[in-house]
N, C-alpha and C positions, 0 to 999 in steps of 0.2 A: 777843145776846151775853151771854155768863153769865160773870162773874167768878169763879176759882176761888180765886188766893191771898188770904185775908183781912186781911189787913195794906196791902195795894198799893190804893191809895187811888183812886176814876175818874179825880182829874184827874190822878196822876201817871201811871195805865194810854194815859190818852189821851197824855200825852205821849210815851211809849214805843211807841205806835205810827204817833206818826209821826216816828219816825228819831232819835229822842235814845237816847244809851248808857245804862244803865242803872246807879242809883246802888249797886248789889247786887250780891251775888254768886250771887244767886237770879234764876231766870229769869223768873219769874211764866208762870202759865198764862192763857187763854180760848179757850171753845170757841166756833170761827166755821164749823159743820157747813156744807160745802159742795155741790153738787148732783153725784152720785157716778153712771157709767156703767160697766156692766161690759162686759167686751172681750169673753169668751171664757164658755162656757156647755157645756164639755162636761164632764158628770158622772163619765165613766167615768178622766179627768183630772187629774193635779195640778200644776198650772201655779204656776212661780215664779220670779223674778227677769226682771222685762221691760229692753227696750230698747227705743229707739224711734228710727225713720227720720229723718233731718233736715229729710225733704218734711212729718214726720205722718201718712202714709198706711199706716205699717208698725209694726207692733210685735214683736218676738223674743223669745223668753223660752225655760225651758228644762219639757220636761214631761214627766213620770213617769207611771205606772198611777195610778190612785187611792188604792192599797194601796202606794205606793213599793216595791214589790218589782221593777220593769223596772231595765232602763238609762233614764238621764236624757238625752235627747236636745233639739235647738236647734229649734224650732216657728217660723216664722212666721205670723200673721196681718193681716190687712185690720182698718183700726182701724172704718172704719164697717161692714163686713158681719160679722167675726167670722169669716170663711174661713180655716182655718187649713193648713198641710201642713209636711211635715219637711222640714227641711234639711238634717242630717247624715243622710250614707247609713245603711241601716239594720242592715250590718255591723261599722260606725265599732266599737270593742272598746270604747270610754272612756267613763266618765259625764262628759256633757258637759253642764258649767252657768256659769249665769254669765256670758251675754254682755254685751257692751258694742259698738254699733256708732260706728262713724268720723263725725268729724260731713263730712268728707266724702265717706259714701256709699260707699266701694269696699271697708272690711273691717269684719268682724265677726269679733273677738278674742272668747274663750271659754277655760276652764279645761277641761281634761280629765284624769281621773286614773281609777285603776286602782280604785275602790273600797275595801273594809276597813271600816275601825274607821270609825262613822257615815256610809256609804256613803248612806245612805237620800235625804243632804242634797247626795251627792257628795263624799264624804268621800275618805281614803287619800290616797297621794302623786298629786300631777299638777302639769301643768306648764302654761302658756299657747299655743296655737293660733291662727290666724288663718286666716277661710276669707272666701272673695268670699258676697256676699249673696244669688247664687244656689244657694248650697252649695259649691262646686267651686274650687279653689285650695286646698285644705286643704293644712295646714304647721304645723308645730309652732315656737314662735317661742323658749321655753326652755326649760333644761335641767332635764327632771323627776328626774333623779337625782343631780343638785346642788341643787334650790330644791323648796321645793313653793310652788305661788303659786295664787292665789285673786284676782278683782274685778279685772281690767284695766279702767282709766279712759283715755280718750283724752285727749291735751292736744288745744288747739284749733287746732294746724296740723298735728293727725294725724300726728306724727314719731315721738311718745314715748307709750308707758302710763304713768300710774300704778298701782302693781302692789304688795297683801299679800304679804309674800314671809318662810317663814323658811329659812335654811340648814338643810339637812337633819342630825340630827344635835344642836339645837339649838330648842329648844321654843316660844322667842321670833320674835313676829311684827314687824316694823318696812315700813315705807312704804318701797319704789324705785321707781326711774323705769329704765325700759327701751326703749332707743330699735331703732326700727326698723331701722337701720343696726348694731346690733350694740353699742351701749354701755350700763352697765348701770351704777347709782349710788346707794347705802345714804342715804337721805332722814333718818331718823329714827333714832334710838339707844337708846333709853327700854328699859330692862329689863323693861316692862309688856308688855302689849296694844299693836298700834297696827296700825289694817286699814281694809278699806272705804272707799277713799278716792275723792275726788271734785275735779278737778281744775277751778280758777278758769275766768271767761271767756275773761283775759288771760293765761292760761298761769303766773302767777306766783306764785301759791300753790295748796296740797293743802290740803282739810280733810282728818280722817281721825277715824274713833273711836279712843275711846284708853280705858284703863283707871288712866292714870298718876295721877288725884288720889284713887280710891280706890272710885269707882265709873264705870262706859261713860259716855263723856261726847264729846262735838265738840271735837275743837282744829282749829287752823289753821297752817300751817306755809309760812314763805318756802321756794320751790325752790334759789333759788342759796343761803341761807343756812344749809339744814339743821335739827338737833336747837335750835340756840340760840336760834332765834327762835320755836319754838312756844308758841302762846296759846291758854287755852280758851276754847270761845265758849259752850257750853253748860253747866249745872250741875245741872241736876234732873235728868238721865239723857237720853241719846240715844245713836244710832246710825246707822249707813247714811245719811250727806248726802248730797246731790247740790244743787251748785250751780247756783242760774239763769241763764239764756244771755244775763239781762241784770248781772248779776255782782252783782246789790242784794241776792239773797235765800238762803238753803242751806232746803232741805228734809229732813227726816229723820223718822226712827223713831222712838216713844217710850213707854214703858210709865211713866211718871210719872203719870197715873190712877191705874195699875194697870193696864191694858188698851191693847196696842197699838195705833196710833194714826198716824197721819201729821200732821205738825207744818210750821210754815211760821215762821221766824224772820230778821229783816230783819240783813244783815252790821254796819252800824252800830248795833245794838242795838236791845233793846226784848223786849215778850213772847213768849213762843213761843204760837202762835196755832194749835192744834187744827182742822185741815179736815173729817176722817172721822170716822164714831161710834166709839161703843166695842159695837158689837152682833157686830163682825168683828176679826179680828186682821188688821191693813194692816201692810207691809211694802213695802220696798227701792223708793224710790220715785226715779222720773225724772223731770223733766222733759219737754214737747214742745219742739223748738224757737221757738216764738212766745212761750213763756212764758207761755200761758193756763191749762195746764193741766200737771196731774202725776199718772203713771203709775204703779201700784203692784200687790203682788200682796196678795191676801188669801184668808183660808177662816176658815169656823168651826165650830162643835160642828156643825152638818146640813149644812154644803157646802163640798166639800173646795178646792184650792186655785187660784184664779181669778185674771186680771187683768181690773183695772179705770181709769176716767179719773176723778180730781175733777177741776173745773172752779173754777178759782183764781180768775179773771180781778178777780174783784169786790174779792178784798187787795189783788191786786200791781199793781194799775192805777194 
């Protein structure tokens, strides 16, 4: 365990990890490199943003050519064999990325849009979709010519997304929640940034990144409460959370090295704890359901864009 901020003293580091708030407004860093497994291994590929089956046995994610000149299409894989096949037919018109599956198992919500301006990443207008896990049931869930939206998150009795969303028209990105039955509600207000979010175990808060204090950063936001109760919980830089399924911990992004990174930081406070090296750029990570491990994609200078497993067990235990 290597200490990075020099100021943050071991006995107060040790105290912050285990579960005291933090007297700062600094996160403090350490690196706790984790034992790291790749999912997927085909070169001629570029795989990115996963999701993962409630069972563990599946992971989803969206993949491109190598050279991101394709359409971006919805992959399934076997997490121990690395077997992977499409999912969206191979007509679908839409760059489709971005999934997120149900944690009960019957859909997988995905972003689809027309392309454009940074298509590469899935870019242009698009709207949200939802198809059954064996492909089939495809449906469009909103309106890509009123919203463009990005990151559908599941709540946890599968009713509602949480959904990046801006009115088209309008440059600003802010947090909704979009219920399956058809109702649809502006979460956040902030004239900034505010995307990628990541919905509690108890369904009763969003974290989301935000740009509102002046750099990418994690807040957290009450559902019934709205823009007034948002809190930041990160400070040295982050992105792309994802909450754990036992609701003690958010995982996320972070180029605070310098060098993207998967980060693991406890909701009651404390350091943000470094899993993956810096030899790879890691991104958009998940959780498994058991909460042993977390999901993410990575590539670097010689190997283009992959999913992979770290194996947490040993922090969050």
């Amino acid at each position: 365990m290597k200490p990075i901020l020099g100021f943050v003293s071991s006995i107060f580091a040790a105290a912050l990890l285990v579960g005291q708030a933090p007297i700062s407004n600094v996160d403090g860093r350490i690196e706790r490199e984790q034992p790291v497994r790749r999912l997927t291994f085909d070169s001629q590929y570029y795989d990115y943003w996963p999701a993962v089956s409630q069972d563990g046995s599946q992971v989803i994610f969206s993949r491109n050519d190598a050279q991101l000149a394709g359409k971006w299409k919805i992959w399934k894989a076997s997490i121990d064999t690395g077997e992977a096949r499409p999912l969206n037919a191979a007509d679908f018109p839409y760059d489709c990325t971005r999934p997120s599956w149900s944690h009960d198992g019957r859909w997988i919500a995905f972003r689809a849009s027309q392309g454009g301006k940074g298509s590469d990443f899935g870019g242009g207008t698009g709207g949200l979709w939802l198809m059954a896990p064996n492909g089939e049931n495809v449906k469009a869930l909103t309106d890509s010519k009123k919203y463009d939206d990005y990151y559908p998150e599941w709540s946890p009795d599968n009713e509602w997304l949480a959904v990046t969303r801006s009115v088209l028209g309008d440059e600003n990105n802010d947090i909704w929640t979009v219920s399956l039955k058809g109702g649809e509600r502006r979460i956040t207000t902030s004239p900034k940034y505010d995307g990628k979010s990541t919905v509690s175990s108890n369904g009763k808060e969003i974290a989301f990144a935000s740009n509102r204090d002046g750099k990418l950063n994690i807040w957290i936001v009450d559902v019934a409460g709205g823009e007034t109760t948002a809190r930041q919980f990160t400070h040295d830089q982050g992105r792309a959370p994802a909450w754990s399924p036992n609701g003690k911990w958010i995982a996320f992004e972070s180029n605070r090295s310098g060098h993207y990174a998967i980060y693991l930081k406890r909701i009651d406070g404390g350091l943000a704890i470094q899993v993956t090296d810096d030899k790879s750029v890691a991104q958009h990570p998940v959780w498994t359901s058991d909460g042993k491990s977390v999901i993410f994609d990575a590539h670097s200078k010689d190997v283009k864009g992959y999913i992979a497993l770290v194996d947490v067990r040993e922090i969050v235990r």
